[in-house]
N, C-alpha and C positions, 0 to 999 in steps of 0.2 A: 488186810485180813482175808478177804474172797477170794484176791490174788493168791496169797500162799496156798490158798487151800486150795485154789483149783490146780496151781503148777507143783503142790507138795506133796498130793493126793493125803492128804491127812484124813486122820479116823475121821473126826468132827464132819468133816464134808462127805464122807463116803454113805453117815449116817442120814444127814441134811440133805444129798439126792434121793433119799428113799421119798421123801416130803418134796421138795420144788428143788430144782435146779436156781440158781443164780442168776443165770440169763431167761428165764422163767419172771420173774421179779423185772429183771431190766425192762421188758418187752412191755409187761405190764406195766409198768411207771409212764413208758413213752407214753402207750396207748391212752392210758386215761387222763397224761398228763393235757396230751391234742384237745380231747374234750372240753377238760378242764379251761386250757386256756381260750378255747374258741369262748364259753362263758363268760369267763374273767372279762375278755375284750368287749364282749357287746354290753354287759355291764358298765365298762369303763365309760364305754363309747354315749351309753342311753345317760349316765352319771353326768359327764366333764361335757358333753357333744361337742366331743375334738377326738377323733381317729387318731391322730400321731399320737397323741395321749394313751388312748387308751392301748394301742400298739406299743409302748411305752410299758406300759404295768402289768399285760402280759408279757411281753419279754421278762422279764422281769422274774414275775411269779413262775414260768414254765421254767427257769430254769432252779429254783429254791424250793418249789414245791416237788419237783422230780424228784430231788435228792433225798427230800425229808419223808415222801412215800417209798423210797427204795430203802433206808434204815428201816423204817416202822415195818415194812413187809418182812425184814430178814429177819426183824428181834422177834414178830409174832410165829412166822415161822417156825422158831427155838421152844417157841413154847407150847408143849406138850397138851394144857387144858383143850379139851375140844375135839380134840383129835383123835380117830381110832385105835 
């Protein structure tokens, strides 16, 4: 869907750069995903007191939680409430 749009140049994304870029969203997902995960682990870690463990369920979470903050960024995005 992001792909078309950015290799289709379709209306929908021409309007959606006036708001965030796509890779605006990506950058952001990594960044807070790093945080995120540093948390995750030393929770794990303080939790199980097993490192591979808890290396373990961050791995894990950084790559699931990435994903499902880059949807929720692009759907809020579309939505108008809030916004100037």
């Amino acid at each position: 869907m992001i792909v078309e749009q950015v290799v289709e140049n379709k209306t929908n994304y021409k309007e959606d750069k006036l708001s965030e870029k796509p890779i605006r969203s990506i950058v952001k997902s990594i960044s807070w995903r790093v945080v995120g995960t540093i948390d995750t682990i030393l929770i794990s870690w303080i939790i199980t007191g097993q490192v591979k463990t808890a290396f373990s369920i961050g791995a894990i979470e950084l790559v699931t939680k990435m994903l499902l903050y880059f949807f929720h960024e692009r759907v809020w995005n579309s939505i108008k409430w809030g916004k100037k």
